[in-house]
C-alpha positions as semicolon CSV with decimal commas, in nm:
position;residue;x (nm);y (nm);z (nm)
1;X;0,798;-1,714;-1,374
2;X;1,018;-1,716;-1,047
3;X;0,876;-1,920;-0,777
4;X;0,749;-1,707;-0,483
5;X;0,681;-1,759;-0,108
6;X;0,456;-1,527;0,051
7;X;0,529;-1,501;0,409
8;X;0,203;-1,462;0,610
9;X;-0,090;-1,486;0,319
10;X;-0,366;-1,485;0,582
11;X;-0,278;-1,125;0,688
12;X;-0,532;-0,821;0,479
13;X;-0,282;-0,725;0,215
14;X;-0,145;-1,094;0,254
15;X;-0,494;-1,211;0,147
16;X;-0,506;-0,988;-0,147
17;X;-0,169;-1,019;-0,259
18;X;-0,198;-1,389;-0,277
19;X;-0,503;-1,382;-0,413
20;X;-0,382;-1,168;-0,695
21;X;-0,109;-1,365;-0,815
22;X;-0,278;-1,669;-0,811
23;X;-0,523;-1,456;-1,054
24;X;-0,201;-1,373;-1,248
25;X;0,020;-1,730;-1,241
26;X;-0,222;-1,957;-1,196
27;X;0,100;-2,263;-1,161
28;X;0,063;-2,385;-0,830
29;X;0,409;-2,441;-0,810
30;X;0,499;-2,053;-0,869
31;X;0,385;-1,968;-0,452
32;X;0,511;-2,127;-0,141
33;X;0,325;-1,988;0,152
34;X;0,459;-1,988;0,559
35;X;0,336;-1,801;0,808
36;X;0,580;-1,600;1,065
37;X;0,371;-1,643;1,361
38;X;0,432;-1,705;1,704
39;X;0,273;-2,059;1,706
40;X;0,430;-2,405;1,562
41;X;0,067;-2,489;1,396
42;X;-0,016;-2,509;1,016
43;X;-0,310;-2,228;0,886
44;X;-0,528;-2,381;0,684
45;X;-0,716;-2,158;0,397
46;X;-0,810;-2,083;0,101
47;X;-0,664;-1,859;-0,201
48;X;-0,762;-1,814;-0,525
49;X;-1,087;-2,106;-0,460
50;X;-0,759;-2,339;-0,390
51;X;-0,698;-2,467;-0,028
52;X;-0,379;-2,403;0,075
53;X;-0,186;-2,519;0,362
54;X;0,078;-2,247;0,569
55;X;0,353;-2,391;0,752
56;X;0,538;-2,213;0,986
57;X;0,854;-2,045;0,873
58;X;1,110;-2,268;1,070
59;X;1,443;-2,212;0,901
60;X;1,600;-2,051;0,585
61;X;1,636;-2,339;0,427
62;X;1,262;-2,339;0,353
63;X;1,311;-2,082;0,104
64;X;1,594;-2,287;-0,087
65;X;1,419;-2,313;-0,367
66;X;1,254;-1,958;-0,399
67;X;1,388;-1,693;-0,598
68;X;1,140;-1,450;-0,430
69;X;0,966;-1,354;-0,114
70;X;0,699;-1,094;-0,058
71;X;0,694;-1,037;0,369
72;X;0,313;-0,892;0,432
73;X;0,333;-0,979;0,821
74;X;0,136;-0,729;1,015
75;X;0,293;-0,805;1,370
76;X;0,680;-0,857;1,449
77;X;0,775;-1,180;1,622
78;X;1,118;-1,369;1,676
79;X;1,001;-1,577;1,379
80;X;1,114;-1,281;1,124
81;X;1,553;-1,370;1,290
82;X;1,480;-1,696;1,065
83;X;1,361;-1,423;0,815
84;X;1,662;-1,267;0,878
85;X;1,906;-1,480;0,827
86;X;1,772;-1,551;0,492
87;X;1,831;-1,170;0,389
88;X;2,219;-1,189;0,499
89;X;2,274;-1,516;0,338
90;X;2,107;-1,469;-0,010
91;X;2,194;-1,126;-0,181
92;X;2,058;-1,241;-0,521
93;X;1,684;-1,324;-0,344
94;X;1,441;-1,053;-0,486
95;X;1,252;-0,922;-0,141
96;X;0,954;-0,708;-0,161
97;X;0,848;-0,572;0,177
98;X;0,483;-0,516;0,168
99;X;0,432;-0,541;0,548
100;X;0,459;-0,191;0,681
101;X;0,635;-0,302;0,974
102;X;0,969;-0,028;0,908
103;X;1,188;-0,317;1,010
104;X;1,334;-0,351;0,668
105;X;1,344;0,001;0,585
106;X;1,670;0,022;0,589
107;X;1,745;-0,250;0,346
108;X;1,528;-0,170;0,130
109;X;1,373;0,118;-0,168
110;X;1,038;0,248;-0,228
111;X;0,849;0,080;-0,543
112;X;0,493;0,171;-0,739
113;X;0,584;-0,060;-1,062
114;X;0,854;-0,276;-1,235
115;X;1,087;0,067;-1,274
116;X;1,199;-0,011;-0,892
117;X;1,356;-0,324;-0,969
118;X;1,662;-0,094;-1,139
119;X;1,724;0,020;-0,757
120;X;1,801;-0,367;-0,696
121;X;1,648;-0,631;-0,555
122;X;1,562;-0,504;-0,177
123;X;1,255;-0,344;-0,214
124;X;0,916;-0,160;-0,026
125;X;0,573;-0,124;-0,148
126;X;0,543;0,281;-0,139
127;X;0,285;0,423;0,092
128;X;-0,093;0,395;-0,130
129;X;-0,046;0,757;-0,205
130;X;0,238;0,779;-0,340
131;X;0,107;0,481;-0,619
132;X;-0,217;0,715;-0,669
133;X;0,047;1,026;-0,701
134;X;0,245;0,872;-0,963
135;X;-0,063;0,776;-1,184
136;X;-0,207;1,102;-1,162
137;X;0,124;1,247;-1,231
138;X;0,176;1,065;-1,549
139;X;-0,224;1,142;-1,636
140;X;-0,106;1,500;-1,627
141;X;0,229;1,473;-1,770
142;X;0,127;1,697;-2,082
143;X;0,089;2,009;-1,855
144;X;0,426;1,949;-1,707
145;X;0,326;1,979;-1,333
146;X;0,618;2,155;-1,107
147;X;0,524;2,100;-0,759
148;X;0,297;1,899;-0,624
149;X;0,165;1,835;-0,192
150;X;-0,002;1,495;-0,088
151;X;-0,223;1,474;0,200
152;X;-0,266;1,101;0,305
153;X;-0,554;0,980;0,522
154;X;-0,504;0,684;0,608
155;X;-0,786;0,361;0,765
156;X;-0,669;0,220;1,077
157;X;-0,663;-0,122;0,847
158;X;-0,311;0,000;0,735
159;X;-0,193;-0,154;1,080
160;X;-0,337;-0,463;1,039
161;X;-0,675;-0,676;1,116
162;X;-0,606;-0,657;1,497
163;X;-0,634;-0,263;1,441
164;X;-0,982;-0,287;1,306
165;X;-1,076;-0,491;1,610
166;X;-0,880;-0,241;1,844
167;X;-1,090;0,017;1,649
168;X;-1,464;-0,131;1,736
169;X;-1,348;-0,206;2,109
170;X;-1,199;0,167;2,154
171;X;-1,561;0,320;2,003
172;X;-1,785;0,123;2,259
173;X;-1,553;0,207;2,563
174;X;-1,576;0,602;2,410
175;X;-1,995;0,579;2,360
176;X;-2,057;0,430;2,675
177;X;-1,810;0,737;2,836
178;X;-1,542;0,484;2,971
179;X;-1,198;0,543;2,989
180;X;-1,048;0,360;2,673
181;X;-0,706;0,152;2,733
182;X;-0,612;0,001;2,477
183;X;-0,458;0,202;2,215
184;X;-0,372;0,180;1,820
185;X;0,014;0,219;1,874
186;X;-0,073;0,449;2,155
187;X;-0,339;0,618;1,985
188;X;-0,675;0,669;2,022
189;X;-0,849;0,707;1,713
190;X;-1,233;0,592;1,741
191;X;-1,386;0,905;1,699
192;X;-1,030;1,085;1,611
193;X;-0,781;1,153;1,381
194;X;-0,387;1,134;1,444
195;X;-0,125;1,388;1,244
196;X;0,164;1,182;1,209
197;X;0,388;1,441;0,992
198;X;0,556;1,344;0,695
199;X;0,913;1,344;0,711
200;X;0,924;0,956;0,585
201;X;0,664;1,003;0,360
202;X;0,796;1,325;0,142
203;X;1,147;1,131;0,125
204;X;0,951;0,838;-0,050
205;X;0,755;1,078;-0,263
206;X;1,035;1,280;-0,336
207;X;1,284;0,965;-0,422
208;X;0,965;0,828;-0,683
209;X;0,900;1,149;-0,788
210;X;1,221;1,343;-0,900
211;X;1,109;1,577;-1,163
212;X;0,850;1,717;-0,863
213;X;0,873;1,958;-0,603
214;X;0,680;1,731;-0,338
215;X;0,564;1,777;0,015
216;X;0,371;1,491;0,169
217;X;0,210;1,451;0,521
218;X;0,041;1,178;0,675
219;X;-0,313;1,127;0,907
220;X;-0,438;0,822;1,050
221;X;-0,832;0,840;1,046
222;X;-1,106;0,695;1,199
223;X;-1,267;0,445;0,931
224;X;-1,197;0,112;0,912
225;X;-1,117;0,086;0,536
226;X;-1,030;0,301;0,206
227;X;-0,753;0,599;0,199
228;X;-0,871;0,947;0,120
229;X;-0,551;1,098;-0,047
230;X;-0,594;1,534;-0,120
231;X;-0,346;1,598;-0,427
232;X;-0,278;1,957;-0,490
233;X;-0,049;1,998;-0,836
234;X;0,130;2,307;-0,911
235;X;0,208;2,442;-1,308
236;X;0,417;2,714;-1,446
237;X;0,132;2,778;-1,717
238;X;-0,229;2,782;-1,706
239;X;-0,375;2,469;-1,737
240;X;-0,730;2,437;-1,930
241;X;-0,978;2,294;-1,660
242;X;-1,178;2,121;-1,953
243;X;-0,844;1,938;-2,094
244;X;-0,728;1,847;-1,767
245;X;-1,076;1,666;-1,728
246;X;-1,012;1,543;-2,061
247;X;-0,684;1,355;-1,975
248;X;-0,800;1,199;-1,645
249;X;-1,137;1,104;-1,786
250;X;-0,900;0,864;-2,029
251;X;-0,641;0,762;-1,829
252;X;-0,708;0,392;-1,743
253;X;-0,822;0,326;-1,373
254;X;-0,929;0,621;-1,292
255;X;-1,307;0,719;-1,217
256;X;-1,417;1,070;-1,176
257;X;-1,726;1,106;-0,974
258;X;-1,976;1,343;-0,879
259;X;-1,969;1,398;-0,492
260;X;-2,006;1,246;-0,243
261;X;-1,759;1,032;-0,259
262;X;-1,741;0,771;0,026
263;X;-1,464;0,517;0,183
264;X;-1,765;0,273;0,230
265;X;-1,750;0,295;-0,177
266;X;-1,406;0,197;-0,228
267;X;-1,350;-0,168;-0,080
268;X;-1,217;-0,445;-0,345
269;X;-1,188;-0,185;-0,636
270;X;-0,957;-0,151;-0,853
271;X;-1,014;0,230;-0,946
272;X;-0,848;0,560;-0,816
273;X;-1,222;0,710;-0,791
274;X;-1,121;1,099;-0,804
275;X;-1,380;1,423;-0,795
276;X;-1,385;1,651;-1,023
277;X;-1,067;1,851;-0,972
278;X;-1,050;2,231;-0,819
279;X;-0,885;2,476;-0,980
280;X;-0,754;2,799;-0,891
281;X;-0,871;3,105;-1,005
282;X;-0,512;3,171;-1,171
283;X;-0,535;2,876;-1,369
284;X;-0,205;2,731;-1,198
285;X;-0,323;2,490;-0,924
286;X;-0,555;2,172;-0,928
287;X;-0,652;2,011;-0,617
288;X;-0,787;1,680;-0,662
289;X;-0,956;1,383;-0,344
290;X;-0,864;1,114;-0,440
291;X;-1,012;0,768;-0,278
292;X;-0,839;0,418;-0,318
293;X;-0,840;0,085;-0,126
294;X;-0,489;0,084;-0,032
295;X;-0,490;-0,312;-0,022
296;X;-0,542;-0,304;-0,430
297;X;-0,382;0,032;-0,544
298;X;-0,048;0,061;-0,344
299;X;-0,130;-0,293;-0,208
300;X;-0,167;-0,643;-0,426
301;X;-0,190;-0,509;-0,775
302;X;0,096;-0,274;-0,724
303;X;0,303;-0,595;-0,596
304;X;0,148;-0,802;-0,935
305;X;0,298;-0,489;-1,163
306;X;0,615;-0,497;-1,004
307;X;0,663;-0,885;-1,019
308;X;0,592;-0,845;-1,368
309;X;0,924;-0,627;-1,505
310;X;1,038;-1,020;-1,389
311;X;0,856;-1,163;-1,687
């Protein structure tokens, strides 16, 4: 087992990630934590029932004797130059960017499980969605799907626990008919929903998904938690509606259930909870809602399956 640092473990997919592979290597040693903060202060907490102690990332040094680093900051800060500087100076260091921030974009490839790790070492979570596309995909890989759109819907948690506060505050100023301020990356979205396009998002799909046809777009919603993610596949033949049940009734993590389904549902598991999929009249389309809490699925156990193509 490598040893890891986990920069910022106190963050909502920092929490979870840590928490999950302190489920999965249970060596102390394995995880280093720092925090990329602003302040000079230790954070104090606990993961996995253990208390932990996170010191501020200070220099590259700190990471000497890491042959990993998982980044899940939620805010940028002048701390992420020491961060930096690590990148340029160690080209063997296995980096996974689960942070959302775009500032390592560049640097670095989409990832859903331990096949990424033959792109390199420089590496992204993928967008939730795009983890939930690729299990469903291989769930219906007997039909030989063609061409397949993603609609993502995503919480206002994917930008962080300062988003969910920014949230709360924007819905009282909107009730009690005041002006509202302070936005969610200029947005208001109490009470809302944002298109954001998908440009980014069908690259990513399109780069994981290369024996697809894929068109993605992206919405940020109005709920605090849980991604809603509308699937629509595409076959050359007709597909059987009761087989197709068939196959994602047994594939492994995923739940069909009888409607409603709600976001409120989906916190902490670890289950794609689908309903029953649509199917057009011509036998060639199935259009499935998929739900998922993007911190597990796309967040920490995504991260845990990738880290484990290591073992």
């Amino acid at each position: 087992m490598p040893r890891i640092a986990i920069i910022d473990p106190l963050t909502l997919l920092g929490r979870e990630i840590s928490a999950e592979f302190r489920h999965q290597w249970p060596n102390e040693g394995d995880l280093l934590f720092f925090h990329a903060a602003e302040d000079e202060e230790h954070q104090v907490t606990q993961i996995g029932g253990h208390a932990a102690l996170v010191p501020p990332l200070t220099d590259p040094g700190d990471l000497d004797s890491c042959e990993a680093v998982v980044l899940t900051t939620e805010i940028g800060s002048d701390r992420l130059d020491v961060f930096d500087r690590l990148l340029e100076n160690r080209s063997n260091l296995l980096f996974l960017d689960a942070s959302r921030l775009e500032r390592y974009n560049h640097l670095t490839h989409p990832a859903i499980d331990a096949d990424g790790l033959a792109s390199g070492n420089r590496l992204r979570l993928a967008h939730p969605s795009i983890a939930v596309a690729g299990i469903l995909t291989e769930a219906l890989r007997a039909f030989s799907p063609e061409r397949m759109t993603i609609a993502a819907i995503d919480p206002v948690s994917t930008y962080g626990k300062h988003a969910i506060d920014l949230l709360a505050r924007q819905a009282v100023h909107r009730l009690q008919g005041e002006t509202v301020k302070d936005l969610l990356d200029g947005q208001l979205l109490a009470f809302n929903m944002a298109a954001q396009g998908g440009k980014s998002l069908t690259e990513e799909a399109a780069s994981l998904l290369p024996n697809l046809h894929v068109a993605a777009t992206r919405t940020i919603g109005s709920s605090f938690h849980g991604h809603l993610i509308l699937l629509g596949f595409g076959f050359e033949e007709i597909v059987d509606p009761d087989q197709i049940n068939d196959c994602l009734e047994q594939t492994r993590g995923v739940l069909i259930a009888s409607p409603p389904v709600n976001l409120d549902a989906i916190t902490d598991r670890n289950e794609i909870v689908i309903t029953p999929p649509a199917i057009s009249p011509d036998g060639r389309t199935v259009a499935i809602q998929a739900t998922v809490d993007g911190t597990r699925i796309g967040g920490a156990l995504t991260a845990a399956t990738i880290f484990q193509g290591l073992m």
